[in-house]
C-alpha positions in Angstrom: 0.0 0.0 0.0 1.3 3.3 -0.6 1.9 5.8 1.8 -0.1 8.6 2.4 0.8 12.0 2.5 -0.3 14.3 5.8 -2.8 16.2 5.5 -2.4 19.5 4.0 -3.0 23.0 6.2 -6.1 24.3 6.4 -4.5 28.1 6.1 -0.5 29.0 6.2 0.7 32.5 6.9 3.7 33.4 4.7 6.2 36.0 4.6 6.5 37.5 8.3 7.9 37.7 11.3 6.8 35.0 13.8 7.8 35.2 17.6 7.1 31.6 19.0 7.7 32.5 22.5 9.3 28.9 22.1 13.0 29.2 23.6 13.8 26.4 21.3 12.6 28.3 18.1 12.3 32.0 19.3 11.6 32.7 15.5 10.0 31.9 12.3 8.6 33.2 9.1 5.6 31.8 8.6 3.0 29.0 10.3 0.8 26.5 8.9 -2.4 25.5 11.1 -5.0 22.9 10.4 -8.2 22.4 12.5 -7.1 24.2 15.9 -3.6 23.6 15.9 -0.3 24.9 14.5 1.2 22.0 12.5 4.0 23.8 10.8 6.8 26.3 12.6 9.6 27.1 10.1 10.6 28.9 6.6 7.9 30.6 4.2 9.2 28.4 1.2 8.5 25.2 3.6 5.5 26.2 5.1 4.1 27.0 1.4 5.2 23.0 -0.2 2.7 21.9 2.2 -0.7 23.4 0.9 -2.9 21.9 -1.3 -5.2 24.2 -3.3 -7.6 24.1 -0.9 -5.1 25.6 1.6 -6.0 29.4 2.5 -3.2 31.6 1.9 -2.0 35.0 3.4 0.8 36.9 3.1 1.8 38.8 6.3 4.1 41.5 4.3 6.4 41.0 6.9 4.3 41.6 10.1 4.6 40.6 13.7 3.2 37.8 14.7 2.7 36.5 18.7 0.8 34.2 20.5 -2.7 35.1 21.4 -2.2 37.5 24.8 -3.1 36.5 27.8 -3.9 38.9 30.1 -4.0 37.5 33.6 -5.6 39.9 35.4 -9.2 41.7 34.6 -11.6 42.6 37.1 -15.2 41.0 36.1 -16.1 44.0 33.6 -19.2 43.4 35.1 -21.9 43.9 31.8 -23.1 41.0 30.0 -25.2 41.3 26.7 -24.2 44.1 23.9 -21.8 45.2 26.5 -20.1 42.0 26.7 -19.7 41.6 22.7 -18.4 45.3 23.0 -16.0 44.5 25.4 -14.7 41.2 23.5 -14.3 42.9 20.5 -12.0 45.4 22.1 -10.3 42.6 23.2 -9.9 40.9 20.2 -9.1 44.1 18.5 -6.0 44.1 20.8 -4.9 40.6 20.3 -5.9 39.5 23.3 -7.1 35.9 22.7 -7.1 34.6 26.8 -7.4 36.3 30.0 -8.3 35.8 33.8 -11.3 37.2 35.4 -11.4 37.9 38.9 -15.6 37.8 39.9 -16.4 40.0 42.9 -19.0 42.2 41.5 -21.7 39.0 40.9 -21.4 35.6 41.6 -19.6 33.3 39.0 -22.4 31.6 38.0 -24.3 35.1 37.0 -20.5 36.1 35.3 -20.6 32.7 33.7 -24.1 32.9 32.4 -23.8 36.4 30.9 -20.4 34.9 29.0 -22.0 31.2 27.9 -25.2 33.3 26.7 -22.8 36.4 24.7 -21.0 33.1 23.2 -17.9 35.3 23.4 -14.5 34.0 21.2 -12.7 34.8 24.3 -10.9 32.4 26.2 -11.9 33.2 29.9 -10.7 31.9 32.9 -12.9 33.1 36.3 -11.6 32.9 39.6 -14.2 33.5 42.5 -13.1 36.0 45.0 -15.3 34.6 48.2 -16.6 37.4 50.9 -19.2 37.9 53.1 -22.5 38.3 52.1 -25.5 40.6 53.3 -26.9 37.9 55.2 -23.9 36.8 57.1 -23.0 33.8 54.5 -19.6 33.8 52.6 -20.8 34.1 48.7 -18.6 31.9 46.0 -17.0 30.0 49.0 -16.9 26.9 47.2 -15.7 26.2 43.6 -17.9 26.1 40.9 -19.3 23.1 39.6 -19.1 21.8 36.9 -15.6 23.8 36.8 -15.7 24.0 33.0 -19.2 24.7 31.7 -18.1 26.0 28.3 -15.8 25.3 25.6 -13.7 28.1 25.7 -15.3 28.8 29.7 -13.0 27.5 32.8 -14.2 28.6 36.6 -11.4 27.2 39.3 -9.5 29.0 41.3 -10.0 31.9 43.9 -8.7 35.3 44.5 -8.3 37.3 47.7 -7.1 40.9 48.9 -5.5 40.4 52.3 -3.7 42.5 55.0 -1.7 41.5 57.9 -4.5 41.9 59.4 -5.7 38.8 58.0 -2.7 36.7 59.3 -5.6 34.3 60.0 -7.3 33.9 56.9 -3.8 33.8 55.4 -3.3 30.7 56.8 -6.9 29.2 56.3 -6.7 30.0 52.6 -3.2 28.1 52.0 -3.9 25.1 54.0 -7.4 25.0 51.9 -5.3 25.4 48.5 -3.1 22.7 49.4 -5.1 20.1 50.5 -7.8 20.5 47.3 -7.1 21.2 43.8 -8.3 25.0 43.8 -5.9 27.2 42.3 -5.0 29.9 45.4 -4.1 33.8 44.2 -3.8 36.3 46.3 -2.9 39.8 46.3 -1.0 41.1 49.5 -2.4 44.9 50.8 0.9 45.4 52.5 4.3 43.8 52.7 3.7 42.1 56.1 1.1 40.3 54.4 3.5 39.1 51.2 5.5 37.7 53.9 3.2 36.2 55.6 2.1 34.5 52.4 5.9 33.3 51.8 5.8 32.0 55.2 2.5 30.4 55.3 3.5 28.6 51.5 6.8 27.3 53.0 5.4 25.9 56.0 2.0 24.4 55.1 3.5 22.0 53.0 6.1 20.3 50.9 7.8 22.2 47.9 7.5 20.0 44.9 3.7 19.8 45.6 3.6 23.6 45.8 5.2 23.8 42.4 2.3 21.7 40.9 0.0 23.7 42.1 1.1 27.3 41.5 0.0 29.9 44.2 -0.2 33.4 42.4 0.8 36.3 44.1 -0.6 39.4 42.7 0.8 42.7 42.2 3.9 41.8 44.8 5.5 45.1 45.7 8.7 46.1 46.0 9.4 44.7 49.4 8.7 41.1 47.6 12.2 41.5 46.1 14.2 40.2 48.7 11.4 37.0 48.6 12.3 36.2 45.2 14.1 33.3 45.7 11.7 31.9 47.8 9.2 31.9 45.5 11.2 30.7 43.1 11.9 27.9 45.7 7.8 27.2 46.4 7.3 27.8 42.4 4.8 30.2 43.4 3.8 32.7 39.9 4.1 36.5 40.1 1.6 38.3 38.4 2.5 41.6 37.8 0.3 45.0 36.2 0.6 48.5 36.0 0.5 50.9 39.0 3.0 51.9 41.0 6.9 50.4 41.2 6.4 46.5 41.1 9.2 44.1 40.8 9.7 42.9 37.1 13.5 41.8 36.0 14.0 40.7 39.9 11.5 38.0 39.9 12.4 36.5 36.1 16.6 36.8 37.4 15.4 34.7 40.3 13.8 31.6 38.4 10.1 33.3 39.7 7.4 32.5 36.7 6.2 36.0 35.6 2.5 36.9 34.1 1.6 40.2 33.0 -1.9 41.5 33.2 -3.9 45.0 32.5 -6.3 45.3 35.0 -8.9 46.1 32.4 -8.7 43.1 29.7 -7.7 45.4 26.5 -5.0 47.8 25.8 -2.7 45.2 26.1 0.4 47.0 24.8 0.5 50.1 26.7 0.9 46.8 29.4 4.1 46.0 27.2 5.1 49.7 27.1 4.8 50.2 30.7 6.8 47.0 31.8 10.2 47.8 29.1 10.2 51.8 30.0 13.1 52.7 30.8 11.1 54.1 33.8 11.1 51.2 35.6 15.2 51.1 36.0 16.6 48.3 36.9 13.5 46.4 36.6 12.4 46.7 33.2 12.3 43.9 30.9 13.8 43.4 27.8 10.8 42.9 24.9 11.2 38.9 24.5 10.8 38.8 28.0 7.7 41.0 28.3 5.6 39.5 25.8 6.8 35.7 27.1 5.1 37.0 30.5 1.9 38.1 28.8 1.7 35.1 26.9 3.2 31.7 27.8 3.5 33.3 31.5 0.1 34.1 31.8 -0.7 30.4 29.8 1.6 28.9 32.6 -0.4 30.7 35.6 -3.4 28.8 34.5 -2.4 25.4 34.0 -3.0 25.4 30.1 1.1 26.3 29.0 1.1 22.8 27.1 -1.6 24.2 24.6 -1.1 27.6 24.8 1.2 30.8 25.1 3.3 29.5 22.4 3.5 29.3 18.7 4.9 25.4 18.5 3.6 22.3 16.6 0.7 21.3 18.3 -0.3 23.9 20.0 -3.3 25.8 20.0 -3.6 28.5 17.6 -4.6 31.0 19.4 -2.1 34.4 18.1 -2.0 37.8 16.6 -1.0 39.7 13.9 0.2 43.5 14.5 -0.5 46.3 13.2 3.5 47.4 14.2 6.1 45.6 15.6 6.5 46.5 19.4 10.2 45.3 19.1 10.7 48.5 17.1 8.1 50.7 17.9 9.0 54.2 19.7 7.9 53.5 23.6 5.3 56.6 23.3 3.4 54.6 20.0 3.2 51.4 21.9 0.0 51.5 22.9 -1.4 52.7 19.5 -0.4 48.8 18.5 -3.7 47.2 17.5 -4.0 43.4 15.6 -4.9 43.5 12.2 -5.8 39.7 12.1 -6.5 37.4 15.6 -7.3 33.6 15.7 -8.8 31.5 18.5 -8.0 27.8 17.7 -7.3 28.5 14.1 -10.6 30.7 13.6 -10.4 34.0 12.4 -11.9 36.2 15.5 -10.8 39.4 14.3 -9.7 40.5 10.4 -8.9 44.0 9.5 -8.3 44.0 5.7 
């Protein structure tokens, strides 16, 4: 019997400038995808033997290409509806294909309803944020069941904003992450409290379980610096956004996992813009290293970085196409950068012709 040959890509991109965020293969020229996975990384000239005439074709002219962003951290915007598609588009618009709600507003079931109902393109991840309720119960204390009601939908995971004057809850919070499979962020009011975090990882249990399980620390400050090792040590994830000096370079010298997230779910490279300034001194990152945090980071903080974050055979093909290349780009034009063509698992979301 003869052989037969694989099948052919459903689409290739030709002719531009690929960033894999795939240290193996940082870069390529064009991609071929099939389904929704990439299933060829490499040269224009190879990519191009392996369509068949039914292959869509398109030239990039020599554009940027980047995994889909991810953007870690969004507050529930809180609308569903026409206000939800608005909001998605502006998202996709971006180039943000993923990102990570943090419900407080609603319950998640109500935030999940209003996203399975808009059938958003959107890759969402929701994390509960439990607190007390008007009637003296704790609302979204328990995760969500089923955890993944949608295709593209994923509810595990909760948030909390705690002081040292929660030393308590502190505690009650880690030893509930680590004896469950609920993924545990929180985000420190004051540097007694990122301590007490630290502390409270280290001592509830064994490393190389912490390290499978990823406790997110959000928006560390400055006094998390010296810490750096030790997360590193717990393989705990920093996930970092705009506002005030934040430690950036420190925690990706030390070995520390870093994610990079708006606060707001578009805009995405005035995100980029703000963590490269030369503004931020010693802690700025170089542009590789920026967008690796916003999109196999971020991937990584979530559990999905075998699928996604990363231009690679096999993976997803969730990425954008820009509008200019932020490697080049003048810091004060970065956030002017807009995609000109975004893909969700090898669907076109977003096409400006």
């Amino acid at each position: 019997m003869a052989a037969c040959a694989p099948p052919s890509p459903d689409m290739v991109l030709l002719n531009g400038r690929v960033f894999t965020a795939n240290p193996g293969q940082p870069w390529a020229e064009a991609l071929g995808i099939r389904g929704d996975r990439v299933i060829a990384v490499g040269t224009s000239a190879a990519v191009a033997a392996l369509a068949s005439s039914e292959t869509a074709t398109r030239d990039l002219g020599g554009r940027l290409v980047v995994p889909g962003l991810n953007d870690a951290h969004v507050p529930d915007p809180g609308v569903d509806g026409a206000g939800l598609a608005t909001f998605a588009h502006a998202a996709l618009a971006s180039g943000v294909t993923s990102m990570h709600w943090f419900v407080s507003g609603r319950t998640v079931q109500e935030a999940a309803r209003a996203v399975l109902d808009a059938d958003v393109p959107l890759r969402v991840r929701m994390l509960r944020m439990p607190r007390s309720g008007p009637d003296g119960t704790t609302i979204d204390s328990r995760p969500h069941l089923p955890p993944q009601p949608g295709r593209r939908l994923d509810i595990r995971g909760m948030g909390l904003v705690l002081g040292a004057v929660d030393q308590a809850r502190i505690w009650q919070v880690v030893g509930w992450a680590y004896g469950t499979e609920d993924l545990l962020a929180i985000e420190p009011a004051d540097e007694q409290a990122m301590a007490l975090y630290v502390q409270a990882i280290e001592q509830e249990g064994l490393p190389e379980i912490w390290a499978r399980k990823r406790p997110r620390v959000e928006r560390a400050g400055m006094g998390a610096v010296a810490l750096a090792p030790r997360l590193a040590a717990s393989g705990m994830v920093a996930v970092q956004r705009p506002g005030g000096t934040v430690p950036l370079a420190s925690f990706v010298n030390a070995g520390v996992t870093l994610a990079l997230g708006s606060g707001q779910g578009t805009r995405p490279f005035g995100v980029l813009a703000w963590a490269t300034s030369s503004e931020r001194g010693s802690e700025a990152l170089t542009m590789e290293e920026a967008l690796i945090a916003f999109t196999r980071g971020s991937a990584y903080a979530e559990f999905t970085d075998r699928e996604k974050g990363h231009l690679t055979v096999g993976a997803l093909a969730d990425l954008a196409v820009l509008s200019a290349d932020p490697f080049t780009a003048a810091r004060d034009e970065m956030g002017g950068i807009r995609s000109v063509l975004t893909m969700i698992g090898g669907r076109v979301v977003h096409d400006v012709r």
